[in-house]
ZADO-1210 file (C-alpha; in nm, 4 decimals, padded with zeros to 6 digits):
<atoms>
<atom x="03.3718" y="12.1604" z="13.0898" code="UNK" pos="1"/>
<atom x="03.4038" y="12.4997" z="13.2613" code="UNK" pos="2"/>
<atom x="03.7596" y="12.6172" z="13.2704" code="UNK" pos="3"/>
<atom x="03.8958" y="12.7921" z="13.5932" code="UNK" pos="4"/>
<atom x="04.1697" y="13.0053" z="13.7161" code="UNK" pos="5"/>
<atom x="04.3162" y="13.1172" z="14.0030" code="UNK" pos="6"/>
<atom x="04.5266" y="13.4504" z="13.9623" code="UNK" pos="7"/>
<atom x="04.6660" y="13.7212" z="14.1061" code="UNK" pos="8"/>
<atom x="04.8531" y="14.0500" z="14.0084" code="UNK" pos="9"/>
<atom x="05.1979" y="14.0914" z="14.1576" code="UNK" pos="10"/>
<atom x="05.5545" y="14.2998" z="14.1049" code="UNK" pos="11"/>
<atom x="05.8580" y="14.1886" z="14.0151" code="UNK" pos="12"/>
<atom x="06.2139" y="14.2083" z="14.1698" code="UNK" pos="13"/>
<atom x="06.5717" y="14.2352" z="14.0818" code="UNK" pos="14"/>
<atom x="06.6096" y="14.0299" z="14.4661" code="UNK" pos="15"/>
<atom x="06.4958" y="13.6548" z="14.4655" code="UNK" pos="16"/>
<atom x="06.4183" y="13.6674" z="14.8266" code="UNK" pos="17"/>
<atom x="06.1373" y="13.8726" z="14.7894" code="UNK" pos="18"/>
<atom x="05.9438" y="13.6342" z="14.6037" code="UNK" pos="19"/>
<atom x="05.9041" y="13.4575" z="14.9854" code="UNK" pos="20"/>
<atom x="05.5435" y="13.5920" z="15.0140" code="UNK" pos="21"/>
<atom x="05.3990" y="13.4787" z="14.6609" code="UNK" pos="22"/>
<atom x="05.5316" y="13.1293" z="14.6969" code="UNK" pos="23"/>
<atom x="05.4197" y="13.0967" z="15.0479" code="UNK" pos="24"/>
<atom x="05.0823" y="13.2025" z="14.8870" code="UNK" pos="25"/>
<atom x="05.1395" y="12.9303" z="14.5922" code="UNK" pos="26"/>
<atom x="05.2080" y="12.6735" z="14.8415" code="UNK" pos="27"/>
<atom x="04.8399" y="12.6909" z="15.0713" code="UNK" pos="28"/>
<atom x="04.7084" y="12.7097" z="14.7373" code="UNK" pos="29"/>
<atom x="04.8885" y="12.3698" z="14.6669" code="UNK" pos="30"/>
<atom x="04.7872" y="12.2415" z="15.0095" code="UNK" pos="31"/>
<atom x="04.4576" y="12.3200" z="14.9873" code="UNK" pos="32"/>
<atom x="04.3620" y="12.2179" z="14.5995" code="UNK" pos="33"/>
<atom x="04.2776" y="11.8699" z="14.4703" code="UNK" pos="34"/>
<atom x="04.2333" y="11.9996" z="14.1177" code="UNK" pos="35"/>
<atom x="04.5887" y="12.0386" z="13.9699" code="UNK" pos="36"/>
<atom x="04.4223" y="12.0598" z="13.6040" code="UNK" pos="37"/>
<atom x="04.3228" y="12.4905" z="13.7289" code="UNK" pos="38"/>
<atom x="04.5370" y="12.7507" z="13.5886" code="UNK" pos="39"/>
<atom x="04.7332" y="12.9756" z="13.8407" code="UNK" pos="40"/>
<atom x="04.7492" y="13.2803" z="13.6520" code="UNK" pos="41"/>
<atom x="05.0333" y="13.5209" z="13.7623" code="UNK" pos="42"/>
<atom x="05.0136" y="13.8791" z="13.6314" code="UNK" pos="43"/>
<atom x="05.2829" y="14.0989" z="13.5783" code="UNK" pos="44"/>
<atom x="05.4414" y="14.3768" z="13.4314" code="UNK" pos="45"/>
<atom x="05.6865" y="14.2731" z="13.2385" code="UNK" pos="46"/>
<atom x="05.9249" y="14.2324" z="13.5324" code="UNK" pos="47"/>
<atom x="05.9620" y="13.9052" z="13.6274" code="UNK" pos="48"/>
<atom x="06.2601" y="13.7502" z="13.4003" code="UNK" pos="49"/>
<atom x="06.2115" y="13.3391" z="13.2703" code="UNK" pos="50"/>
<atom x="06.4925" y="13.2713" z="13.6066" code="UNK" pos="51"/>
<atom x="06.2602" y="13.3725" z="13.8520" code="UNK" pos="52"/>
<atom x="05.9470" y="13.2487" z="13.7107" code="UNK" pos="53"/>
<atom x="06.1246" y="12.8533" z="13.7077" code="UNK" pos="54"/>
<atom x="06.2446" y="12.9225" z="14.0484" code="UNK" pos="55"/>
<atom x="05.8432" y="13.0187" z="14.1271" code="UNK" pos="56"/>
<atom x="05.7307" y="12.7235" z="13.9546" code="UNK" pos="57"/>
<atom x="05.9806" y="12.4963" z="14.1061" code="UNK" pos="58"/>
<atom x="05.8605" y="12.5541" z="14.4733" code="UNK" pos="59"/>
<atom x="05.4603" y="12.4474" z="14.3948" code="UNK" pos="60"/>
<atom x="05.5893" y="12.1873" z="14.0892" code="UNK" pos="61"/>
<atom x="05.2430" y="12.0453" z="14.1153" code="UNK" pos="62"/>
<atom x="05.0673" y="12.4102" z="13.9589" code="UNK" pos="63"/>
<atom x="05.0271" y="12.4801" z="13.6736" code="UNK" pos="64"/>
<atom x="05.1589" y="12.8173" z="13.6980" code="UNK" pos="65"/>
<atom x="05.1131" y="13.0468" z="13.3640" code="UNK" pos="66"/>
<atom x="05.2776" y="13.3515" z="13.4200" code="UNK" pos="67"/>
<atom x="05.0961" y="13.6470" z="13.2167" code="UNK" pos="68"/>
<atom x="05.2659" y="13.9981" z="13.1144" code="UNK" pos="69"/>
<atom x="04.9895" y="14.2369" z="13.1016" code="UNK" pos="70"/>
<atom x="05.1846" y="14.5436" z="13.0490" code="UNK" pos="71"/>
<atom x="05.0175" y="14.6033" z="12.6940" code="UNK" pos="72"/>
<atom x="04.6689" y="14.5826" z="12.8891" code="UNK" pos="73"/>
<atom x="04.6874" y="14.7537" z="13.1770" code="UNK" pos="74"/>
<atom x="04.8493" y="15.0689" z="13.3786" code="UNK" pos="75"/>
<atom x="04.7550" y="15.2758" z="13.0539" code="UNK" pos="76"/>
<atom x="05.0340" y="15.5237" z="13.0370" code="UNK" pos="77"/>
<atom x="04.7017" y="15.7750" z="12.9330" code="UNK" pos="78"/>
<atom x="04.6236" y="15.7663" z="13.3384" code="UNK" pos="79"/>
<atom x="04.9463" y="15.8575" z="13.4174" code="UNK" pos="80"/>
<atom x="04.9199" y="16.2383" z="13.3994" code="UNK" pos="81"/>
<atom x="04.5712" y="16.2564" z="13.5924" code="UNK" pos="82"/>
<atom x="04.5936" y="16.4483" z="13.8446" code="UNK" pos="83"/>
<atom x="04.5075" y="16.2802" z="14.2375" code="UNK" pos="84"/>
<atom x="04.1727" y="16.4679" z="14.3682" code="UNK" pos="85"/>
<atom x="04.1794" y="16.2777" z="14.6601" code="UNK" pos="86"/>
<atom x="04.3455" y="16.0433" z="14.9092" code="UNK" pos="87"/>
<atom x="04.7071" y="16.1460" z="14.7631" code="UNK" pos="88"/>
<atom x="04.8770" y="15.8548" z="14.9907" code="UNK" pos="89"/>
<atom x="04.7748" y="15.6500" z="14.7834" code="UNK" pos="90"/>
<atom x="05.0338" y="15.5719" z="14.4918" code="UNK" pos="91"/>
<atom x="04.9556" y="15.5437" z="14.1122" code="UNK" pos="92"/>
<atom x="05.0598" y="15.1947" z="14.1279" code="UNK" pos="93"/>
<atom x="04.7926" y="15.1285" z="14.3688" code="UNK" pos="94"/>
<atom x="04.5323" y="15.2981" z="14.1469" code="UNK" pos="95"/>
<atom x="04.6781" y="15.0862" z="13.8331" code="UNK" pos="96"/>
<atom x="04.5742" y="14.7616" z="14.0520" code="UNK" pos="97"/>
<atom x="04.2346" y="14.9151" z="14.1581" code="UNK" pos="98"/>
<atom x="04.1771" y="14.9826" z="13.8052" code="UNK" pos="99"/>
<atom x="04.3489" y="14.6260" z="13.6908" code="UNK" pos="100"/>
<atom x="04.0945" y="14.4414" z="13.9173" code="UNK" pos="101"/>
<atom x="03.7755" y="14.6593" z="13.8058" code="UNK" pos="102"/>
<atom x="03.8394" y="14.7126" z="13.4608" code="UNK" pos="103"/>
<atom x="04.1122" y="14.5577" z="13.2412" code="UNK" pos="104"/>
<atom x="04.1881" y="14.2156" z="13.3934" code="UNK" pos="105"/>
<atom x="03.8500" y="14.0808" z="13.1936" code="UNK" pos="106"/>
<atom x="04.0664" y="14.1385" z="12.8320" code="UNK" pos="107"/>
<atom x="04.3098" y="13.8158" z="12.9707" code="UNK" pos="108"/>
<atom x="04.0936" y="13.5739" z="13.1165" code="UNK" pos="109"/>
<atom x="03.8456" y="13.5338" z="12.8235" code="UNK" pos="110"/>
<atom x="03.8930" y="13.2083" z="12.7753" code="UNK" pos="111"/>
<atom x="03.8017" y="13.1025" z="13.1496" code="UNK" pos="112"/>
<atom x="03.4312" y="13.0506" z="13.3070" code="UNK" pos="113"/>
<atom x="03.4946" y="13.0976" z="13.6763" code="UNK" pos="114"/>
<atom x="03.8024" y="13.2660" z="13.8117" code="UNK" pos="115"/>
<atom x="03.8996" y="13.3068" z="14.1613" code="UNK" pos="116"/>
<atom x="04.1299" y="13.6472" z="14.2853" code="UNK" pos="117"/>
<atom x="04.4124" y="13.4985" z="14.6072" code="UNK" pos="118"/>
<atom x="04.6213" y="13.8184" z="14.6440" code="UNK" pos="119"/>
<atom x="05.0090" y="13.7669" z="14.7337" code="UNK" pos="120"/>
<atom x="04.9112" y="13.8336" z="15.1091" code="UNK" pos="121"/>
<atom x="04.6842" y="13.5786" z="15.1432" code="UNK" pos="122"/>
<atom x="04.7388" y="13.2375" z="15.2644" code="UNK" pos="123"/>
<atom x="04.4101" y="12.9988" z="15.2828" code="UNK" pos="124"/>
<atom x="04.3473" y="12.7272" z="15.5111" code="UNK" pos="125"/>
<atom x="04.0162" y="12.5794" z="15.3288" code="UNK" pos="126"/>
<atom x="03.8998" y="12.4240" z="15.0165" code="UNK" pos="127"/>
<atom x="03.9654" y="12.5771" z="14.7121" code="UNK" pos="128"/>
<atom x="03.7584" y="12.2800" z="14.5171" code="UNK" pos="129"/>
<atom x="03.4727" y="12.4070" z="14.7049" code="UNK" pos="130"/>
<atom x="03.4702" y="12.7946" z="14.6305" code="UNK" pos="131"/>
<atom x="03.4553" y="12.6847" z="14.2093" code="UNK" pos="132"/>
<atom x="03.1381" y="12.4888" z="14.3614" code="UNK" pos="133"/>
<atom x="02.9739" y="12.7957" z="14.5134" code="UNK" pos="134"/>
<atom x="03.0382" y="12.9640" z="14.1272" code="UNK" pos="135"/>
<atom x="02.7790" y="12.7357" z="13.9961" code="UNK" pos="136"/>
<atom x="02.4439" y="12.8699" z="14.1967" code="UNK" pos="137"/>
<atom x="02.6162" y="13.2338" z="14.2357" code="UNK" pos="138"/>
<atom x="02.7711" y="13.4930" z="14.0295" code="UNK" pos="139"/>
<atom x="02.9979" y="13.5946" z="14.3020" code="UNK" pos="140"/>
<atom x="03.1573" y="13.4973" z="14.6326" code="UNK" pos="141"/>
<atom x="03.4222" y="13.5491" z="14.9320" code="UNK" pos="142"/>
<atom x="03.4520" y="13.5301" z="15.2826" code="UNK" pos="143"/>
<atom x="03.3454" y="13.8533" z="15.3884" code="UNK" pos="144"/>
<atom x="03.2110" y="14.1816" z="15.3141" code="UNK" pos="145"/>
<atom x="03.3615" y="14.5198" z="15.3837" code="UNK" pos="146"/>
<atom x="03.3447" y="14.8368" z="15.3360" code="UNK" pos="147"/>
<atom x="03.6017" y="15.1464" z="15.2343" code="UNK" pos="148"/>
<atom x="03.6539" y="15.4920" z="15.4255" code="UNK" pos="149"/>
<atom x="03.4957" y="15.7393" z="15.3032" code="UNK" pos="150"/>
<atom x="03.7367" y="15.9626" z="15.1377" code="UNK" pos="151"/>
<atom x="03.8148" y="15.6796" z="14.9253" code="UNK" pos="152"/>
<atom x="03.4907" y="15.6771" z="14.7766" code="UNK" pos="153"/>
<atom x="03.3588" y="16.0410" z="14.7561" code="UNK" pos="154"/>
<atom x="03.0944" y="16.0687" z="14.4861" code="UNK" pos="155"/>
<atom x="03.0911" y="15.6802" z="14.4005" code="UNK" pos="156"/>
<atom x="02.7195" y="15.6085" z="14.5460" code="UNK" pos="157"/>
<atom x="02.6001" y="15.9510" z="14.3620" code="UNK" pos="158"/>
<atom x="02.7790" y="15.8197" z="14.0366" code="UNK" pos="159"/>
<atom x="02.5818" y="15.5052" z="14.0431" code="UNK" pos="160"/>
<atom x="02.2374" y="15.6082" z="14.1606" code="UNK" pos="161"/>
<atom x="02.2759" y="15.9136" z="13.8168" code="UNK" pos="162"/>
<atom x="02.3782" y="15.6027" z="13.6225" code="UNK" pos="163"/>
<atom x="02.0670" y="15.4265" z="13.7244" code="UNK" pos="164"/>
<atom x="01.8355" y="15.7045" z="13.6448" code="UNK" pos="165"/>
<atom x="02.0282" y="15.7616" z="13.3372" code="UNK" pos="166"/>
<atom x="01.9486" y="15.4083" z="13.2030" code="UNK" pos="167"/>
<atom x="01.6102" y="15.3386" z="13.3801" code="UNK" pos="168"/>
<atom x="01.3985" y="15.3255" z="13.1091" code="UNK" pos="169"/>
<atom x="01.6361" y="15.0497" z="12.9119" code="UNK" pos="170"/>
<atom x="01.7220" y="14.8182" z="13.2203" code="UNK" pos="171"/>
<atom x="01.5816" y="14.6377" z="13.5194" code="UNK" pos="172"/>
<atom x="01.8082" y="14.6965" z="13.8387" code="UNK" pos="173"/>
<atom x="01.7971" y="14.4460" z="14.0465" code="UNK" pos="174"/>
<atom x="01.7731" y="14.6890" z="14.3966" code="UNK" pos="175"/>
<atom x="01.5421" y="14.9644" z="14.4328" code="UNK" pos="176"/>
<atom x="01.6710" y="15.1035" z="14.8030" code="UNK" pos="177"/>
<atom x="01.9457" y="15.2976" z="14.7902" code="UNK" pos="178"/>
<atom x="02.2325" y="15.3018" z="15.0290" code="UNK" pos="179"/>
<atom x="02.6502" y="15.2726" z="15.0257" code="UNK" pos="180"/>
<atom x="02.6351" y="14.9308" z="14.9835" code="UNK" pos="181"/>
<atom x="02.9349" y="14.6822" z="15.1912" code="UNK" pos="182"/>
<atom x="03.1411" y="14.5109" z="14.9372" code="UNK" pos="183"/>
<atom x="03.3430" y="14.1640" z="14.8998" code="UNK" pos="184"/>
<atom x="03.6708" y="14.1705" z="15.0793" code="UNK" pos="185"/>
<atom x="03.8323" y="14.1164" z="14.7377" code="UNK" pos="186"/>
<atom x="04.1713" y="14.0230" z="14.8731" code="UNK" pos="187"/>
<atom x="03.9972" y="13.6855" z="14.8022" code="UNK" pos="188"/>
<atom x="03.7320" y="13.6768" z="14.5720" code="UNK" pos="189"/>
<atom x="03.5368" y="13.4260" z="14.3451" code="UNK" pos="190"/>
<atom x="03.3419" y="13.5130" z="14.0046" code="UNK" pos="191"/>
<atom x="03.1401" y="13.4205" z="13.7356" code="UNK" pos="192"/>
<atom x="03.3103" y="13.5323" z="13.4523" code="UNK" pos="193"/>
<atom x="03.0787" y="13.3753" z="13.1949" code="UNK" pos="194"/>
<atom x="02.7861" y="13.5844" z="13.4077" code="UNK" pos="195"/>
<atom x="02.9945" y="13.9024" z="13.4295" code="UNK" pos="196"/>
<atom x="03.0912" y="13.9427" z="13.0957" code="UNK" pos="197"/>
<atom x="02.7229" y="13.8729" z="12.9568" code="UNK" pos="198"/>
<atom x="02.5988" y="14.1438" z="13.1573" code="UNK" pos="199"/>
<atom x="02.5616" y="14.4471" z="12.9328" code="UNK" pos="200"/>
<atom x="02.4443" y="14.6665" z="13.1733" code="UNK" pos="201"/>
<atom x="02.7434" y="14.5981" z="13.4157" code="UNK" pos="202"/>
<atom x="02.9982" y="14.6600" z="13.0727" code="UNK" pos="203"/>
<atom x="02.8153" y="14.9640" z="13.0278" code="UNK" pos="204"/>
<atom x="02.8469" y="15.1061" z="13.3787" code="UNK" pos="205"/>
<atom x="03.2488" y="14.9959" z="13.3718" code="UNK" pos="206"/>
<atom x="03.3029" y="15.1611" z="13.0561" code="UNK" pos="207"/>
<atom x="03.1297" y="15.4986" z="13.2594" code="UNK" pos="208"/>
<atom x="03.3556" y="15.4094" z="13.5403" code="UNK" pos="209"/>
<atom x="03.6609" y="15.3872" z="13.3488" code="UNK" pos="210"/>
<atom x="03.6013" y="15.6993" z="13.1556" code="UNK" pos="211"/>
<atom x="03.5563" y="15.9054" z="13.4158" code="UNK" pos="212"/>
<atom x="03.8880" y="15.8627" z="13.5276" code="UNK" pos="213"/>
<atom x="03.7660" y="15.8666" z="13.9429" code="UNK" pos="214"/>
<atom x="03.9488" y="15.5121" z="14.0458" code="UNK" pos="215"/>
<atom x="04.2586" y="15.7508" z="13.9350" code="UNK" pos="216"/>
<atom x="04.1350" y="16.1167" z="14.0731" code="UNK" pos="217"/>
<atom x="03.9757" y="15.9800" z="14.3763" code="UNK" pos="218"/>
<atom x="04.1214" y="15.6317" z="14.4415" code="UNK" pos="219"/>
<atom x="03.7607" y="15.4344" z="14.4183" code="UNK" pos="220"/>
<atom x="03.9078" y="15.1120" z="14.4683" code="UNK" pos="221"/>
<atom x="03.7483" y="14.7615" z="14.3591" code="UNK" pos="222"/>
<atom x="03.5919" y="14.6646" z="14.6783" code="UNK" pos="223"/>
<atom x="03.3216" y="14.9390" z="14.6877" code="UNK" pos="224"/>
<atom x="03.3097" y="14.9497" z="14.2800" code="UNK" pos="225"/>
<atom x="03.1982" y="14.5513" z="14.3166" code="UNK" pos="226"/>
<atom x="02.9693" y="14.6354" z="14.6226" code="UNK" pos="227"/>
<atom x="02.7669" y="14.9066" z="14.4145" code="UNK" pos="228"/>
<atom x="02.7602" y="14.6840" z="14.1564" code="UNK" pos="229"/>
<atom x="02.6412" y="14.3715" z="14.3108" code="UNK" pos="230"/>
<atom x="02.3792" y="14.5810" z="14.4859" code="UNK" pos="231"/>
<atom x="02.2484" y="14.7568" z="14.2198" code="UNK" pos="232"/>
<atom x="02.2864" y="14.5620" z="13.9166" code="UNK" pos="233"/>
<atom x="02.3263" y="14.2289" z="14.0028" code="UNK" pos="234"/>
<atom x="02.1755" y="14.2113" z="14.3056" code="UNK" pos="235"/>
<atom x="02.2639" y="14.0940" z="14.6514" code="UNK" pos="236"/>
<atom x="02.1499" y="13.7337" z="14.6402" code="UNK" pos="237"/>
<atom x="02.3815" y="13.6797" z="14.3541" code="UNK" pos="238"/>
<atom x="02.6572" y="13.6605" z="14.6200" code="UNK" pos="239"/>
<atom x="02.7633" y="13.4001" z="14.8508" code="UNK" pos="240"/>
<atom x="02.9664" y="13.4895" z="15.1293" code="UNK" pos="241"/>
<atom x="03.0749" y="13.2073" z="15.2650" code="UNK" pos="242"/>
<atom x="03.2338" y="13.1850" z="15.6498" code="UNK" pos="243"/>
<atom x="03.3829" y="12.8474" z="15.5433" code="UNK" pos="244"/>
<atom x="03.6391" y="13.0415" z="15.3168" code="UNK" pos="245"/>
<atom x="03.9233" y="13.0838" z="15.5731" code="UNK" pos="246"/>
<atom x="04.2739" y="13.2367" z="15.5044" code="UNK" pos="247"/>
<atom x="04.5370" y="13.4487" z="15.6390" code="UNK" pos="248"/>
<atom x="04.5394" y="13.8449" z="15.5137" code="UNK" pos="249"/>
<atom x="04.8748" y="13.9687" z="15.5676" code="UNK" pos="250"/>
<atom x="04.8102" y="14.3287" z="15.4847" code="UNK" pos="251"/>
<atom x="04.5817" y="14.3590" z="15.7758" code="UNK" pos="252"/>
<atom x="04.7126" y="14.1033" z="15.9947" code="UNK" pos="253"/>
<atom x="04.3874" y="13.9455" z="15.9974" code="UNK" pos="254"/>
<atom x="04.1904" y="13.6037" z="15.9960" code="UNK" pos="255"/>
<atom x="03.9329" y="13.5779" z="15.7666" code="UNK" pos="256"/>
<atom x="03.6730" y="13.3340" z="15.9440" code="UNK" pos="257"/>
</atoms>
């Protein structure tokens, strides 16, 4: 039997009260799945103490909620000193969770087939049942695509298309046109793990990514890093976007379908 998760990455506080948003989040999650049995995987940093995780769990008792410190994973204090290129508003924390949700969060969720990303500021209003579904026929999936300005992504398309002609005599890539491809809105977002992982090609192009240090110097965040390489290497008909996926993002103040 394939085994799922939903998780998230979120902060932890010395104030109680400011848990409001995650458990709002953990409750449409409770509305809106019929399969108890999924893991709610909440990632941390360390910071949230055993009180505050039973409060959490006692608000959605129904979850199984499996909080998960992955301070010995991620935010590697190596990235720390790199210094910003570009788009300095953004903090290092953010970059940490760009990087989290491109690169590192694959070393705790090895034991899972299908997982599917609800960020703390989103609240969904449809079948969660239904999105593990959609992971069967596709490697990917969400309710809509977007893209990312432009000086958050300097030299990302350029990286890719040099790592295609770098390895084009060892792999097939699945799209020959080039463009800046839109990406998942990965505030909510559905994969394929067992796919993912057994893509070499797409470990080798991370491990690039990673080394190069841009999500840090430039702030290339996950949304365009999964749109290059769903275009490229995957290919686009390995994702579903799906307008029945409908939810609340808070960060934007905006309805998803």
């Amino acid at each position: 039997m394939m085994k799922k998760c939903i998780a998230l990455l979120t902060r932890g506080y010395n104030d109680r009260t400011k848990y409001g948003s995650l458990i709002q989040r953990n409750i449409h999650i409770d509305n809106n799945l019929v399969d108890k049995t999924i893991d709610i995987l909440i990632f941390h940093e360390g910071n949230i103490n055993q009180e505050d995780q039973v409060y959490i769990k006692n608000n959605t008792p129904e979850l199984n909620i499996i909080f998960i410190d992955i301070s010995n994973i991620a935010f590697n204090s190596d990235k720390q000193s790199i210094p910003f290129e570009e788009a300095h508003e953004f903090s290092l924390s953010y970059r940490h969770m760009c990087s989290f949700w491109f690169i590192h969060f694959f070393d705790v969720v090895k034991e899972y087939d299908k997982l599917l990303r609800i960020d703390e500021d989103c609240l969904i209003h449809s079948n969660i049942d239904k999105i593990f579904l959609t992971l069967d026929d596709y490697v990917f999936t969400c309710g809509i695509k977007s893209g990312d300005e432009e000086f958050v992504t300097k030299g990302l398309n350029e990286f890719s298309l040099n790592f295609l002609n770098n390895h084009k005599d060892e792999y097939y890539f699945k799209q020959k046109d080039t463009k800046i491809p839109n990406g998942p809105y990965t505030n909510l977002f559905g994969l394929n793990l067992e796919n993912t992982q057994n893509n070499t090609i797409f470990q080798l192009y991370k491990k690039e990514i990673d080394d190069s240090n841009m999500i840090y110097k430039r702030r290339w965040g996950d949304l365009p890093l999964w749109g290059e390489v769903i275009y490229y290497i995957f290919g686009e008909d390995t994702l579903k976007v799906d307008n029945t996926i409908k939810y609340y993002h808070g960060s934007h103040n905006f309805n998803v379908n």
